[in-house]
PADO-492060 format. One record per residue: chain; x negated, y negated, z negated of N, C-alpha, C, O in turn. Coordinates in steps of 0.05 Angstrom, whole numbers, padded with zeros to 5 digits. Each point is the difference from the previous one (the first is absolute). Layout:
<atoms>
A  X  Y  Z  X  Y  Z  X  Y  Z  X  Y  Z
...
</atoms>
This chain:
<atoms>
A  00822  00523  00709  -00013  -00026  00003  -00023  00002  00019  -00020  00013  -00006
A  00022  -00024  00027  -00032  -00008  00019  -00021  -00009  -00008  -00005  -00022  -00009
A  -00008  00041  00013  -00038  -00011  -00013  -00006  -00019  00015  00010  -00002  00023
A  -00030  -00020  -00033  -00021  -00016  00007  -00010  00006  00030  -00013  00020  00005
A  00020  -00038  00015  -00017  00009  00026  -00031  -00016  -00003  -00003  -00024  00000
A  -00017  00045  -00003  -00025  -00017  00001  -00016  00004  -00015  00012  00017  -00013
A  -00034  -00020  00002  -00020  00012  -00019  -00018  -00022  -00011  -00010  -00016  00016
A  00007  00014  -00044  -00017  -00015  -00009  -00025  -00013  00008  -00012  -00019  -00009
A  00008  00034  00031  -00033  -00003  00018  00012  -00016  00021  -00013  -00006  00019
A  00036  -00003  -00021  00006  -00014  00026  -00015  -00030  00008  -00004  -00012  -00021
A  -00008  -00004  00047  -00013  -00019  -00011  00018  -00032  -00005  00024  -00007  00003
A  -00039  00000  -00008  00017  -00028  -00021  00013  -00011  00033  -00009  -00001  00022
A  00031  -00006  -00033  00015  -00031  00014  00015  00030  00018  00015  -00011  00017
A  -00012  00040  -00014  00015  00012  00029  00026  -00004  -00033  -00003  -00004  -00024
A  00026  00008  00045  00022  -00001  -00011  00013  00033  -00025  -00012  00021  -00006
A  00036  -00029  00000  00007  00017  -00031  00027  00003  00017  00014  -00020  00006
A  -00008  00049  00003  00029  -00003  00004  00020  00003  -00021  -00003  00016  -00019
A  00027  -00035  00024  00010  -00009  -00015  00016  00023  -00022  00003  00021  00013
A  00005  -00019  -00034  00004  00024  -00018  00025  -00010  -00006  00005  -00021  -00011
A  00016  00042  00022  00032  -00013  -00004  -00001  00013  -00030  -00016  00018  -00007
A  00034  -00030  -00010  00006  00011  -00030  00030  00003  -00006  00014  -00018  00009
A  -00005  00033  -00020  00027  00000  -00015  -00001  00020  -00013  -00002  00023  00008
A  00002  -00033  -00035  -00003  00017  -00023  00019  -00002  -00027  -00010  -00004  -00022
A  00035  00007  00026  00011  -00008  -00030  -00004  -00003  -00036  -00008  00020  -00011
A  00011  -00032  00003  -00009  00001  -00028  00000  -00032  -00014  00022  -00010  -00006
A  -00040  -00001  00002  -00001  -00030  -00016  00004  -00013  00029  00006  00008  00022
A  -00012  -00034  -00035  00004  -00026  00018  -00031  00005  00017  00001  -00008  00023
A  -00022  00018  -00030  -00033  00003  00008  00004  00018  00008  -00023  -00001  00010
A  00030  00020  -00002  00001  00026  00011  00008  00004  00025  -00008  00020  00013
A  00031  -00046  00002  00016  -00006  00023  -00009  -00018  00023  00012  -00020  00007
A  -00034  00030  00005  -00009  -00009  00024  00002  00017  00025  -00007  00023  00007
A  00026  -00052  00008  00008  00015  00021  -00027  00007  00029  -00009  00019  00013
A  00005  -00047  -00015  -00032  00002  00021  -00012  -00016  -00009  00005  -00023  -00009
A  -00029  00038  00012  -00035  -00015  00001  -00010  -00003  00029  -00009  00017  00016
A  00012  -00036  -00014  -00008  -00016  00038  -00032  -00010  -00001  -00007  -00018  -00015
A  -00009  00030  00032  -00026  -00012  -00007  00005  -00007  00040  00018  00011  00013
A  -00042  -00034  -00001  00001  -00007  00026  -00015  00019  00010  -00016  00013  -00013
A  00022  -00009  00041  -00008  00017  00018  -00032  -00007  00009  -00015  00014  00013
A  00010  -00039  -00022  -00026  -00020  00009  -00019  00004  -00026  00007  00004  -00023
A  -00035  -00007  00034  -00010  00002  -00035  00003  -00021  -00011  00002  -00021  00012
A  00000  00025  -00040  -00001  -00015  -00020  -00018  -00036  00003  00012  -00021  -00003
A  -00038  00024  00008  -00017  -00015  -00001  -00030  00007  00021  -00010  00022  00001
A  00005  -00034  00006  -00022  00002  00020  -00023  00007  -00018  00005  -00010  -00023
A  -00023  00020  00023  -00026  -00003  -00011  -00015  -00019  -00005  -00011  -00003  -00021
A  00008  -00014  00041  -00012  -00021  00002  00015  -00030  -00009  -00009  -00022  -00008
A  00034  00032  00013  00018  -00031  -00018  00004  00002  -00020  00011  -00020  -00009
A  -00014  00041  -00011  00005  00014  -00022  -00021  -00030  -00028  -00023  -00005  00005
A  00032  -00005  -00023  -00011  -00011  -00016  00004  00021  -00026  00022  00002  -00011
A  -00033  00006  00007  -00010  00013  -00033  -00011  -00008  -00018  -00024  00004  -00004
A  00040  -00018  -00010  -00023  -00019  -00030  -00014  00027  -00023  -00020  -00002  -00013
A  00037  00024  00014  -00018  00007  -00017  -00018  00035  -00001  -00013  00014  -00015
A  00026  -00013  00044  -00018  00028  00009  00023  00024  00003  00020  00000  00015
A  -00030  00020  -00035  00018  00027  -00002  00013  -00003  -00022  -00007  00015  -00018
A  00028  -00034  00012  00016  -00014  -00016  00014  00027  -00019  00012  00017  00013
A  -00014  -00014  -00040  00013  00027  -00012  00030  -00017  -00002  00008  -00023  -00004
A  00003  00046  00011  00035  -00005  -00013  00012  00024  -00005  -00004  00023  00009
A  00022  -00034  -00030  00015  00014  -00015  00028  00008  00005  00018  -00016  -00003
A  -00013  00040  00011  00036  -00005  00017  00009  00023  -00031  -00012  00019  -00009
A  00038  -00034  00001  00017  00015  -00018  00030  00007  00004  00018  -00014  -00009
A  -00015  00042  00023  00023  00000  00013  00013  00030  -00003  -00011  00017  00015
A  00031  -00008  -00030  00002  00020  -00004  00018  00024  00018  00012  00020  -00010
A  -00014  -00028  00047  00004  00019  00016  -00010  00006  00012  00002  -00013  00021
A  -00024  00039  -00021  -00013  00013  00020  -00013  -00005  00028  -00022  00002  00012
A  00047  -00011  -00007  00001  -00004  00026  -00011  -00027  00007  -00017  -00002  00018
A  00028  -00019  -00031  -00015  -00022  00009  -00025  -00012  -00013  -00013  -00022  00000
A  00013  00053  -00014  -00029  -00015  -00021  -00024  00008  00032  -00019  -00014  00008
A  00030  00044  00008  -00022  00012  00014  00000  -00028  00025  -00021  -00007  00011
A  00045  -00004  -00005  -00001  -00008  00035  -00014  -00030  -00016  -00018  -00007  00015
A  00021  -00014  -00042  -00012  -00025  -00002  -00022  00013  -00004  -00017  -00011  00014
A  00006  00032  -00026  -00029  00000  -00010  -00014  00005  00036  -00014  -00018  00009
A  00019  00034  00003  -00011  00004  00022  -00010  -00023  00011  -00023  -00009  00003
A  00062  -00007  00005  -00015  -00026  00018  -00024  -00020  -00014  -00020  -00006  00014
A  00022  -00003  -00040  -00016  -00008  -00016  -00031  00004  00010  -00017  -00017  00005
A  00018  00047  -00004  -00024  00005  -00010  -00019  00006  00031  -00022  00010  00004
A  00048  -00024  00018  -00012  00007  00026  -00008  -00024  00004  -00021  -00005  00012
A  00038  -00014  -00022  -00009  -00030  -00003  -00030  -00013  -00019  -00001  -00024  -00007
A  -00019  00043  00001  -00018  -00003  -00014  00001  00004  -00032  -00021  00007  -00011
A  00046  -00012  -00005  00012  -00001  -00022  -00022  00032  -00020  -00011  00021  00007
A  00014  -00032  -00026  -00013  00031  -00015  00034  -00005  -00021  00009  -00019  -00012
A  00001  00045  00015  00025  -00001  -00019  -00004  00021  -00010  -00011  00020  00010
A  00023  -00026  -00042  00009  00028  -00015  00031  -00008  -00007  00010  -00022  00005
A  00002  00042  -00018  00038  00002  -00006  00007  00009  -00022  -00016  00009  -00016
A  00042  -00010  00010  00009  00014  -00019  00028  -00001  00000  00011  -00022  00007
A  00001  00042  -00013  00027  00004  00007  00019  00004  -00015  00020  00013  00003
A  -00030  -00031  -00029  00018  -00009  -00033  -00008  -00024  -00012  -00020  -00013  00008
A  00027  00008  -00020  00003  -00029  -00011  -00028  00004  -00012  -00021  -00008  00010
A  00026  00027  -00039  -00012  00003  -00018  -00039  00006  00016  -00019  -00015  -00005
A  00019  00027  00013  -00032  00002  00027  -00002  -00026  00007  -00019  -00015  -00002
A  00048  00008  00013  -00014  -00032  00026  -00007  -00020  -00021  -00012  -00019  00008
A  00019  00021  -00040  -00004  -00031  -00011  -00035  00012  -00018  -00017  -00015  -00009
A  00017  00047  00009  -00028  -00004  -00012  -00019  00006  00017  -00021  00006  -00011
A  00022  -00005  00036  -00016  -00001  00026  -00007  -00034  -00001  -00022  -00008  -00007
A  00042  -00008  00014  00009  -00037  00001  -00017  -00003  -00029  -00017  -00017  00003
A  00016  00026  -00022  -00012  -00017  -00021  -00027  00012  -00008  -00014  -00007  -00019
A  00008  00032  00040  -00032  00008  -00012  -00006  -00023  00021  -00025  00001  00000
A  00029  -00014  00012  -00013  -00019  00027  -00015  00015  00018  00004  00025  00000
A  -00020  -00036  00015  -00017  00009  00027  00012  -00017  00029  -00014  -00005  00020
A  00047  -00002  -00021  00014  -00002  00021  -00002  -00030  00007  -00002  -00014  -00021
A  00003  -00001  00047  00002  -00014  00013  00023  -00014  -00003  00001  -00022  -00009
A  00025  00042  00021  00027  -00007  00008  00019  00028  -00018  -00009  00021  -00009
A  00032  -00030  00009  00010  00028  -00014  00033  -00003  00022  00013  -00020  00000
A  -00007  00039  00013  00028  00008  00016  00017  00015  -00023  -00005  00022  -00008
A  00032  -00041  -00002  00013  00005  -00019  00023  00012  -00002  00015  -00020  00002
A  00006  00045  -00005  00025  00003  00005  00012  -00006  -00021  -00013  00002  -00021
A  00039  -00011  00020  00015  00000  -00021  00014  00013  -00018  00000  -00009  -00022
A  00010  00026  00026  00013  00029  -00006  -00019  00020  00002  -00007  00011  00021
A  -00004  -00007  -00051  -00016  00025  -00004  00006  00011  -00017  00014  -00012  -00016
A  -00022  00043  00011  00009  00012  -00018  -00027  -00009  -00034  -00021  -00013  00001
A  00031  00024  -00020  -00027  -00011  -00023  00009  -00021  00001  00022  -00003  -00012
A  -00035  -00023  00027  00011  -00029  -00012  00005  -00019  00027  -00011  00006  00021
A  00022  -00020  -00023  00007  -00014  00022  -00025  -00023  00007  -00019  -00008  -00013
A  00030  00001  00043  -00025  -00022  00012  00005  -00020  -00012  -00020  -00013  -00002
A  00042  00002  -00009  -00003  -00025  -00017  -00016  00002  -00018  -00020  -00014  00004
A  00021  00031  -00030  -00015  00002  -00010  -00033  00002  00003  -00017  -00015  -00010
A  00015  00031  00022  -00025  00001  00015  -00015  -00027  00015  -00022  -00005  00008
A  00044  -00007  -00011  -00016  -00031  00023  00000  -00012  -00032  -00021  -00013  -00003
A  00033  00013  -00016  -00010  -00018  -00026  -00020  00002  -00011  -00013  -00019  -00010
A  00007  00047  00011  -00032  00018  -00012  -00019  -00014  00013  -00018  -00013  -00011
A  00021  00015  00043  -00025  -00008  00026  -00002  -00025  -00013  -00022  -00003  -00010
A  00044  -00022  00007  -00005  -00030  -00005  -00006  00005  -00028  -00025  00004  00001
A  00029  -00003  -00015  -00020  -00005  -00029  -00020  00016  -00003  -00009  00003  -00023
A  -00003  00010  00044  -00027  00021  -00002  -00013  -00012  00018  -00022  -00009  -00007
A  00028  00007  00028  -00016  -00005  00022  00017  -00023  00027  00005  00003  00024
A  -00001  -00022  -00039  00012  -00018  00023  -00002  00000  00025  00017  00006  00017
A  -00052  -00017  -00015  -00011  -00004  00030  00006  00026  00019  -00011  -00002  00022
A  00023  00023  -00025  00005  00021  00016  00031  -00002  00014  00021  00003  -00012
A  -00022  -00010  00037  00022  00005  00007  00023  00019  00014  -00002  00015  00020
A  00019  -00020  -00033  00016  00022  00004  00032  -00009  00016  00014  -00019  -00005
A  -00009  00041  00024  00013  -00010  00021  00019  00029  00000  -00011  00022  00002
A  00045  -00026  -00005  00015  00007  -00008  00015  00020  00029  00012  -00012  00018
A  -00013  00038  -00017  00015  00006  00019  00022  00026  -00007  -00004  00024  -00007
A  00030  -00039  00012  00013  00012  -00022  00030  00000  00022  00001  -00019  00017
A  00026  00044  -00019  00019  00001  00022  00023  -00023  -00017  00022  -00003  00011
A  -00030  -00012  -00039  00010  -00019  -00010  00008  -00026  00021  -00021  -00009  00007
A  00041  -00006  00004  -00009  -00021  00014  00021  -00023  -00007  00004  -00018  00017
A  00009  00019  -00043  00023  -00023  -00014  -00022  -00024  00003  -00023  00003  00009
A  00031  -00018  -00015  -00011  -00029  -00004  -00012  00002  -00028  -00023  -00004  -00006
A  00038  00010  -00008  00005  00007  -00030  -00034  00013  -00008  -00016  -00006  -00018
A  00014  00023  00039  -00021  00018  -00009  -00023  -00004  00009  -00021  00004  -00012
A  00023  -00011  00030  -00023  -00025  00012  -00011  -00017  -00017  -00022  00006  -00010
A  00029  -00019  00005  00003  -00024  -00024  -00014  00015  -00028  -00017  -00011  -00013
A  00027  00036  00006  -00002  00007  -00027  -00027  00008  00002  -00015  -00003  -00020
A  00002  00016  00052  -00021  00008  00003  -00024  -00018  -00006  -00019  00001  -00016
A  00028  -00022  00042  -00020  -00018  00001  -00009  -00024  -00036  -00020  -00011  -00010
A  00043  00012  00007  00007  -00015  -00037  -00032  00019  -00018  -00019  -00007  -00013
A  00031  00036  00023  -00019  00022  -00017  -00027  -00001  00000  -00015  00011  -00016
A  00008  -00027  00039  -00029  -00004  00008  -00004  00008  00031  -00019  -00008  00014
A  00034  00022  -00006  -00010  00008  00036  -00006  -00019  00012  00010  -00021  -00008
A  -00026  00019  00029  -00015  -00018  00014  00016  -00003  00029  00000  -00020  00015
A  00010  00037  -00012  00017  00020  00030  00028  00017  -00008  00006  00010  -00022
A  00003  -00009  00039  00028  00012  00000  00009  00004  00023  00011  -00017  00013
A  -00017  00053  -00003  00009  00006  00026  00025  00028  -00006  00001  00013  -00021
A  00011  -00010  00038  00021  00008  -00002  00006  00028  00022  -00001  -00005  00024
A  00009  00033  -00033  00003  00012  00020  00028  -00002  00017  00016  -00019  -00003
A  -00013  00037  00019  -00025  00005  00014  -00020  -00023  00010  00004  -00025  -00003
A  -00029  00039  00017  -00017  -00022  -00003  -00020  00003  00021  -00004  00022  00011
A  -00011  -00044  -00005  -00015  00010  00025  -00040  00006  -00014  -00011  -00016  -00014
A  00002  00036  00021  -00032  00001  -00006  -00021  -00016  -00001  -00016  -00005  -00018
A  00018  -00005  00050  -00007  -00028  -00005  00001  -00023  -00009  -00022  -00012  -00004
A  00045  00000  -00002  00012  -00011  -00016  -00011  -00004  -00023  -00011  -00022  -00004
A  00012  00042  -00018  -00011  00015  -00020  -00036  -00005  -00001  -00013  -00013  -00016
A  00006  00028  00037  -00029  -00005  -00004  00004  -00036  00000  00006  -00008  -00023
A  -00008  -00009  00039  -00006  -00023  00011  00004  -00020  -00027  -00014  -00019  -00006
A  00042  00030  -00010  00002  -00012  -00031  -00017  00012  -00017  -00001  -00012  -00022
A  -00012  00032  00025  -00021  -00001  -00026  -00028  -00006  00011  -00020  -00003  -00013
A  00022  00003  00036  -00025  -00019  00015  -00008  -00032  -00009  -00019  -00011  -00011
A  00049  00000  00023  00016  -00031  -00015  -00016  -00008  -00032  -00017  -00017  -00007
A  00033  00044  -00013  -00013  -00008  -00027  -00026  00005  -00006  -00009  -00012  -00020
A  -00006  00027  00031  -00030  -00001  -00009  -00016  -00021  00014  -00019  -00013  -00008
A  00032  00013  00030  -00014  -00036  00009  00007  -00015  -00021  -00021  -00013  -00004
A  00039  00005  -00013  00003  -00020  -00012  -00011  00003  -00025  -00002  -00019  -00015
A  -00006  00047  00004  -00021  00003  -00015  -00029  -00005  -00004  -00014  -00006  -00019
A  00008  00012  00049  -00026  -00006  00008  -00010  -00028  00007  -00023  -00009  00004
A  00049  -00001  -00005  -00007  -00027  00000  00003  -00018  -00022  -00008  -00023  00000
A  00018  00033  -00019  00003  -00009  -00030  -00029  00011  -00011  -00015  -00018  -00007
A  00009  00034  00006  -00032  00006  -00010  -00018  -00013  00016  -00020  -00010  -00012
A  00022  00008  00031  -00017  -00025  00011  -00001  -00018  -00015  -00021  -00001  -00014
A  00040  -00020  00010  -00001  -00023  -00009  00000  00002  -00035  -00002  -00020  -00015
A  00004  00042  00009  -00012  00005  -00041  -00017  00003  -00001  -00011  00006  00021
A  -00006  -00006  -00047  -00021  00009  -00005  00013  00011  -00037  00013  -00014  -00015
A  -00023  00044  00007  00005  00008  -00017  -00030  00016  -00021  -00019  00012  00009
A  00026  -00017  -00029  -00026  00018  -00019  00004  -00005  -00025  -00005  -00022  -00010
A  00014  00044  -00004  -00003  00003  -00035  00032  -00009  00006  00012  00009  00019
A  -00003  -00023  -00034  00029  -00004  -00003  00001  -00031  00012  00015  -00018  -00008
A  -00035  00013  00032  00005  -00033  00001  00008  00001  00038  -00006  00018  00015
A  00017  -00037  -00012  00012  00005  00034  00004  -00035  00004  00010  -00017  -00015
A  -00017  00015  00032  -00001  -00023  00026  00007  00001  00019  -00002  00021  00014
A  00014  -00042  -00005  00013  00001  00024  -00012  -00027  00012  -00001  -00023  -00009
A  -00008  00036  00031  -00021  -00023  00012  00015  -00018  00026  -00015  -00012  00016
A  00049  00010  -00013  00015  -00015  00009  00005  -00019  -00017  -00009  -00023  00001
A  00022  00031  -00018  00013  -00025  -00016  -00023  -00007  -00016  -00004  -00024  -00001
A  -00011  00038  -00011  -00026  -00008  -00015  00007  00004  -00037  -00009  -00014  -00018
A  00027  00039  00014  00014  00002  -00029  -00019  00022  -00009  -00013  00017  00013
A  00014  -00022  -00041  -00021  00021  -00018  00018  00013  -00015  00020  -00014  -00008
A  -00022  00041  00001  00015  00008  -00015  -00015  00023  -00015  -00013  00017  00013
A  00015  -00016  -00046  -00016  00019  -00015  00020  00021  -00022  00009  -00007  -00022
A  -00004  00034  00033  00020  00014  -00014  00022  -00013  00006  00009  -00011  -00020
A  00010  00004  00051  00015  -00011  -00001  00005  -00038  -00013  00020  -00013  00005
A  -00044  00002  -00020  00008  -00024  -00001  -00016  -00019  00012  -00025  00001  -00001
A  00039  -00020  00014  -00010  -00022  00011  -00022  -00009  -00012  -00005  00002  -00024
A  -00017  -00015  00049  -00024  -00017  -00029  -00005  -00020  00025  00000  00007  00024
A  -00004  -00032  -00034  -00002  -00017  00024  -00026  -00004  -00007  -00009  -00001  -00023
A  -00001  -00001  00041  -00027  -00010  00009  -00014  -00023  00022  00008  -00004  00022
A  -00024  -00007  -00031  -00013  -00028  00020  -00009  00017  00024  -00003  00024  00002
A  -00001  -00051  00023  -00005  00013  00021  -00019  00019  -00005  00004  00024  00004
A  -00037  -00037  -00015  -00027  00006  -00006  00006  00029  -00011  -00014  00017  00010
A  00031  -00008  -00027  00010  00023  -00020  00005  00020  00020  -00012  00021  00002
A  00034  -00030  00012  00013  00019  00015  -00023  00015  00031  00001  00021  00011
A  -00013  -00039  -00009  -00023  00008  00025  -00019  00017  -00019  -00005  00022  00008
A  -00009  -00032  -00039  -00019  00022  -00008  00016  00036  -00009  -00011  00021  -00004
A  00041  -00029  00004  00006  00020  -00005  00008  00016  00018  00010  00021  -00008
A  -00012  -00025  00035  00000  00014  00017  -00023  00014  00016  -00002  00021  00013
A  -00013  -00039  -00018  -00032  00008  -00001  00000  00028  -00016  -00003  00022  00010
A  00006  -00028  -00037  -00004  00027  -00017  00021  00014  00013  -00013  00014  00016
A  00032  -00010  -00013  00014  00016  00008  00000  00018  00023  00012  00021  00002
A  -00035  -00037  00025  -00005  00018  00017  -00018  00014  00008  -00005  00015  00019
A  -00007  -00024  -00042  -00024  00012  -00024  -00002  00013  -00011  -00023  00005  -00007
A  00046  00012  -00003  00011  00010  -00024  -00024  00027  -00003  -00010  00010  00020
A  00005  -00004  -00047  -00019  00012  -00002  -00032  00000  -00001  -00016  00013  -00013
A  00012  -00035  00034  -00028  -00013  00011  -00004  -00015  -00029  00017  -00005  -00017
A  -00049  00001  00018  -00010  -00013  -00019  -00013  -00023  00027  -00010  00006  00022
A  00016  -00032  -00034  -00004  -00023  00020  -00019  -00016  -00010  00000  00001  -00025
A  -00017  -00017  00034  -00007  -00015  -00016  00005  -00026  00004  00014  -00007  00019
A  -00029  -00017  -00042  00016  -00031  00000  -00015  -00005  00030  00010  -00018  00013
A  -00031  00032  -00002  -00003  -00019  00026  00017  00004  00026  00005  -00015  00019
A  00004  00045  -00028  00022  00008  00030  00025  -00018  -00008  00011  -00014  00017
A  00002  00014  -00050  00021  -00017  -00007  -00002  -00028  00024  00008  -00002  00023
A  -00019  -00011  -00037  -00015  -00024  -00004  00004  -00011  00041  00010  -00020  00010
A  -00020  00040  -00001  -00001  00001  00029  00025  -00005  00009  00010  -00018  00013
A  -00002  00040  -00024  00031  00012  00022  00025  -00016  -00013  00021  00005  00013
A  -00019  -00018  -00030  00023  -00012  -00021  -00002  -00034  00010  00018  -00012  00012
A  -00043  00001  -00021  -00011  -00021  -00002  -00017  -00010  00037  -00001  -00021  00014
A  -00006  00045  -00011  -00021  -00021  00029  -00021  -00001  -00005  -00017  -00007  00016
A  00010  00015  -00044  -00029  -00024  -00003  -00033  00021  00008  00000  00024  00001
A  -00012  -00033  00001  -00028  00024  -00010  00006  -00002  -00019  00020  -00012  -00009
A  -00049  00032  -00006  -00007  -00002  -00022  -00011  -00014  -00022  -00022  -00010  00002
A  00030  00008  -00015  -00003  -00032  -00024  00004  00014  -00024  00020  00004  -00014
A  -00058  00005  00013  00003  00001  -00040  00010  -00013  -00019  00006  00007  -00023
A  -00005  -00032  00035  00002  -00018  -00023  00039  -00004  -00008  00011  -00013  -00018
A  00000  00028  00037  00036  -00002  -00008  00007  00025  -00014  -00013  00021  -00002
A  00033  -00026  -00006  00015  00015  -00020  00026  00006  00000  00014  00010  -00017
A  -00006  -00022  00052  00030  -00001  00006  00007  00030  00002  00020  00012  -00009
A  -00040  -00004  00021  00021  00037  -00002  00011  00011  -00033  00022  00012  -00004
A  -00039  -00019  -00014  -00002  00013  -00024  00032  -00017  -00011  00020  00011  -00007
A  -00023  -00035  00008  00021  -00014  -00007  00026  00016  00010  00010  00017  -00015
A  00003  -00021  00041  00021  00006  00016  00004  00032  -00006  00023  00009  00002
A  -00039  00003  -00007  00003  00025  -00005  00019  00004  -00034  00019  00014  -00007
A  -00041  -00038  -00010  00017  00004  -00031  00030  -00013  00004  00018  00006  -00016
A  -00014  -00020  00034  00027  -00010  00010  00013  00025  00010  00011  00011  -00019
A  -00009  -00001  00036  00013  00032  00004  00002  00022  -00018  00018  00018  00002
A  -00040  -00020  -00021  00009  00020  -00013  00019  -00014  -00025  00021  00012  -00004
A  -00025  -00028  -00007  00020  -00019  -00014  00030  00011  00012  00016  00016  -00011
A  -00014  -00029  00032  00027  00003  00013  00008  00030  00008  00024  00004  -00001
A  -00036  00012  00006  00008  00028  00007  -00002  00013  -00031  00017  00016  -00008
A  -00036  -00023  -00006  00008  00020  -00025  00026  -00005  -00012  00019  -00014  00007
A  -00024  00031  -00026  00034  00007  -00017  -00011  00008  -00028  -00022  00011  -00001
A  00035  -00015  -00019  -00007  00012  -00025  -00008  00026  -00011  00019  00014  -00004
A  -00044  -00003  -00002  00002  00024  00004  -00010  00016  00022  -00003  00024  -00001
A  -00003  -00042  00027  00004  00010  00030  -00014  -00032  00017  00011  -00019  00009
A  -00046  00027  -00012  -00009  -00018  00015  -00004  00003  00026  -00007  00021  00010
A  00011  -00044  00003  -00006  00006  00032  -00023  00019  00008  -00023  00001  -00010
A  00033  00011  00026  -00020  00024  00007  -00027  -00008  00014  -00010  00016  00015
A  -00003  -00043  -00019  -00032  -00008  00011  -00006  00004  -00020  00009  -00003  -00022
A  -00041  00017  00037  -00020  00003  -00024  -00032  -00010  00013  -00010  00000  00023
A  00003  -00006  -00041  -00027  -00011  00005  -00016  00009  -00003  -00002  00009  -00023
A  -00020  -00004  00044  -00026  00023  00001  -00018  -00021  00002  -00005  -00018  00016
A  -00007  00026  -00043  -00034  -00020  -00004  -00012  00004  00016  -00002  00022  00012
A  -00014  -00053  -00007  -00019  -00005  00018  00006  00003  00033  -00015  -00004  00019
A  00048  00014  -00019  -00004  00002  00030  00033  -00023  00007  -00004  -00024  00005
A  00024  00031  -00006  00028  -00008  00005  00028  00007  -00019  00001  -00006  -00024
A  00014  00015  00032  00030  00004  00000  00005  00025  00014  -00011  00001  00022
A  00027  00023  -00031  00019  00012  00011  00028  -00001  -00005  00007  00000  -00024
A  00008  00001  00040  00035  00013  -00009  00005  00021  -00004  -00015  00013  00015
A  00028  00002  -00029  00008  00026  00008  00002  00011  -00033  00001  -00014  -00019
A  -00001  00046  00019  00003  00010  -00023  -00023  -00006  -00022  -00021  -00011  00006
A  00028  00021  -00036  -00023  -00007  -00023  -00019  00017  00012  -00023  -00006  -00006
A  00025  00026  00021  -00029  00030  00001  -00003  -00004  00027  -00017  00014  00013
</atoms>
């Protein structure tokens, strides 16, 4: 088998020559070529990066293409770690740390289906993008059904590859944009929906603006005149009581039995969100 032309130190965007494969064994094992372009990848300067040195997770149990994806990856800015069994790639995937996770299907220990069920009931918002020598319709389908976000197919091109897990963290980074999250409560500041432990709580406009206030707050101790300001418009006016009010309205609606809304009130000064300590 032909080694890797090129060295980890190589600099970002020069090219990956291409790594012919034929290897018999499973359906994941049988790649004929890995075609990367002779051109770099991405310019430096046209390059958009929402979230920096993005960690990803590749789970792929041949050698060989664990060394030639992790390289280009990691020439492309990427910080990657691997694992080359099921049983590693799903408790690597569920200690978290990862961004993006590069998925194979056919592993030894436990399979990537499985493994994409663990990721979605553990850790949804992580996406995971399927590269597997699988390419039925059938299996496509069963992938993407499983939770995959992506579904690429070998053989396969590098770029390609990078540019789709580029694709899904933009669309991550742009979904946390538009949330706001703390304690078990999450907002979504498009549609304008509240949700506490998974349940809906509707809220008035006035509600939904102080609770985003606290929220980007979270932790801060505020007081009714910054409230008061930033919610309302108004100066300061000893003489109202609207913060104190709208506030017992939120916690009303966000508590639960057992489980009061997480504001607490610091004498003599404001409101914080955040934990009891």
């Amino acid at each position: 088998m032909r080694k890797l032309i090129g060295n980890t130190g190589r600099k970002r965007g020069e090219a990956i020559e291409a790594y012919p494969w034929h290897m018999p064994g499973n359906a994941d094992s049988e790649l004929e070529q890995v075609t990367t372009p002779s051109a770099p990848l991405e310019s430096d300067g046209a390059r958009e990066d929402p979230v920096g040195s993005a960690r990803v997770l590749l789970i792929e149990d041949e050698p060989g293409i664990v060394d030639f994806v992790q390289r280009g990856l990691e020439a492309e800015g990427f910080v990657v770690a691997s694992a080359v069994d099921g049983i590693e790639g799903e408790r690597l995937a569920l200690k978290g740390g990862f961004d993006a996770i590069v998925l194979d299907l056919m592993l030894p220990g436990r399979s990537g289906l499985e493994i994409l069920g663990s990721v979605r009931r553990n850790t949804p918002s992580v996406p995971v993008i399927v590269l597997t020598a699988r390419a039925e319709i059938e299996d496509r389908v069963a992938g993407l059904d499983a939770g995959a976000v992506d579904y690429l197919v070998k053989p396969f091109s590098l770029a390609e590859l990078v540019a789709r897990v580029r694709a899904q963290l933009r669309v991550v980074a742009q979904a946390s944009a538009s949330t706001l999250h703390s304690e078990d409560i999450e907002v979504d500041l498009l549609t304008r929906r509240v949700r506490r432990g998974g349940q809906a709580v509707a809220l008035s406009t006035t509600e939904f603006e102080l609770l985003v206030y606290l929220l980007r707050h979270h932790g801060q101790v505020v007081s009714r005149e910054q409230i008061l300001g930033s919610v309302w418009g108004y100066e300061h006016d000893p003489a109202t009581n609207v913060v104190d009010v709208y506030v017992g309205y939120l916690r009303r609606k966000l508590g639960r039995p057992g489980d009061p809304a997480p504001i607490f009130t610091v004498r003599a000064v404001g409101y914080r969100l955040g934990s009891a300590n």
